[in-house]
N, C-alpha and C positions, 0 to 999 in steps of 0.2 A: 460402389459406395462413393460418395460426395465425395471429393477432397477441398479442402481450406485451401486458397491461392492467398489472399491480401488480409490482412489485418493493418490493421491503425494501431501503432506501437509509439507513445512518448513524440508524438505531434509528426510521427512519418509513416510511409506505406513500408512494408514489410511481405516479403513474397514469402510463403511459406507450402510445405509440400506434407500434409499433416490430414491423419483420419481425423474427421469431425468429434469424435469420441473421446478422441485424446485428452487429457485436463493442460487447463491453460497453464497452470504451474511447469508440468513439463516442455510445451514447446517452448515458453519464453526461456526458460535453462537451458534444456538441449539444443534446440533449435535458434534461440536467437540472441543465446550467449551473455541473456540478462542475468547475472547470478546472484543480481539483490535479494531477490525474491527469493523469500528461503523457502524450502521444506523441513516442517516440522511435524506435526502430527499424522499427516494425511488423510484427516479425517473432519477437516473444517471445526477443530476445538481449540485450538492455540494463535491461531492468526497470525502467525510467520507469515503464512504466504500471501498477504491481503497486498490486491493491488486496486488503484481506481478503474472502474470499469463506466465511463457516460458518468462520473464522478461521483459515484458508488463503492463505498469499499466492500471488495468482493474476495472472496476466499476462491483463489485461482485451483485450489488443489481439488474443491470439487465442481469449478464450472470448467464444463464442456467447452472445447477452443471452437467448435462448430457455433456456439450458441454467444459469443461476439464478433464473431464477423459483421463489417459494418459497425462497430460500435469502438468510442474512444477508451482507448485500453495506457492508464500511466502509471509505469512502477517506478520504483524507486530511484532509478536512474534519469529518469524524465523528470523530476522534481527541481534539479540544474541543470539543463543541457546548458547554458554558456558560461557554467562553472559559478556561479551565482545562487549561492544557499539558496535554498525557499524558507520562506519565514519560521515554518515548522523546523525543518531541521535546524536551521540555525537557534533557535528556541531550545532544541534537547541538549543541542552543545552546551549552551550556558548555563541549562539548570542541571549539566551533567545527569541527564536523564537515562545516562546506558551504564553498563556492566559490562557483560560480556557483547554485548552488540547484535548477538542472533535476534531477538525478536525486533528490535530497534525499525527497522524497513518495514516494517507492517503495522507497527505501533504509530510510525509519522504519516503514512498513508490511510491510517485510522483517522488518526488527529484532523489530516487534511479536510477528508469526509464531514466530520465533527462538524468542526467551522464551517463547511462550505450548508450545512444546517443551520445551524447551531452558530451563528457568529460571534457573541458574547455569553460563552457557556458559566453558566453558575458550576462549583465543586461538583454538585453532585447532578446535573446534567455530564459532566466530564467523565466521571466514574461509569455513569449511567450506559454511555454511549463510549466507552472502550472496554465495555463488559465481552469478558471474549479473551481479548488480547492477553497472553501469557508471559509472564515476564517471571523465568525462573531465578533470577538476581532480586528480584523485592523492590524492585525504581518505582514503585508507580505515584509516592509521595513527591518523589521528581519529575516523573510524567503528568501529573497535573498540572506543577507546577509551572514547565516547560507547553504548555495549552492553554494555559491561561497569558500569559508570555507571549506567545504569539496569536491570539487573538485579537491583542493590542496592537500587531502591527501589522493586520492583515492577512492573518494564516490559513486562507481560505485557497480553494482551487482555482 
């Protein structure tokens, strides 16, 4: 069988020694130690584990790590690489848009997607398009409000 050598991980190559079949949720945790990326359902219903996939948000827990090879893959840790909020995140900070924090990394990689559509989303384009994302704390009156926030300053990929 195939193995996965190189991914494109948060703007860098990434050697990896992984069955094609594997779901990309688990190599970027086990294997390459991203542990933003939650697992939550494993079943692609809650969107913990959504990362930008070619700036796409994609539910890692059911795509195949064979099936982005070749493709830009940014999770949540790639959002600052020089320690430098990205607009989204910084946006859920100020409208205190988290609780407990689990779904928070898939929620702003949600958002990211959104805007990079959707640049000045109306309310219920916002709701529309983070339909999915599970947020067991009830933020999502914050979570709008933290996307509408940063669509104003750019909150796109």
């Amino acid at each position: 069988m195939a193995r996965v050598t190189e991914l494109s991980v948060n703007g860098g190559r990434r050697r990896i020694d992984a069955d094609p079949d594997r779901t990309l949720l688990s190599v970027l945790r086990d294997d390459l130690d991203l542990t933003g990326t939650k697992y939550g359902c494993g079943e692609g219903q809650c969107a913990a584990c959504t990362v930008l996939v070619d700036g796409v948000a994609t539910k890692s827990c059911l795509t195949k790590v064979g099936a982005v090879a070749g493709k830009r893959i940014v999770t949540i840790e790639g959002l600052a690489p020089e320690g430098k909020l990205h607009p989204v995140q910084q946006a859920f900070l100020d409208a205190d848009a988290m609780q407990c924090g689990y779904c928070t990394p898939g929620m702003i990689l949600g958002a990211v997607a959104l805007l990079g559509r959707t640049p000045n989303p109306t309310e219920a384009e916002i709701v529309t398009g983070m339909n999915g994302h599970i947020c067991r704390c009830g933020t999502y009156p914050r979570v709008v409000r933290a996307i509408h926030a940063a669509a104003g300053k750019g909150g796109r990929a």
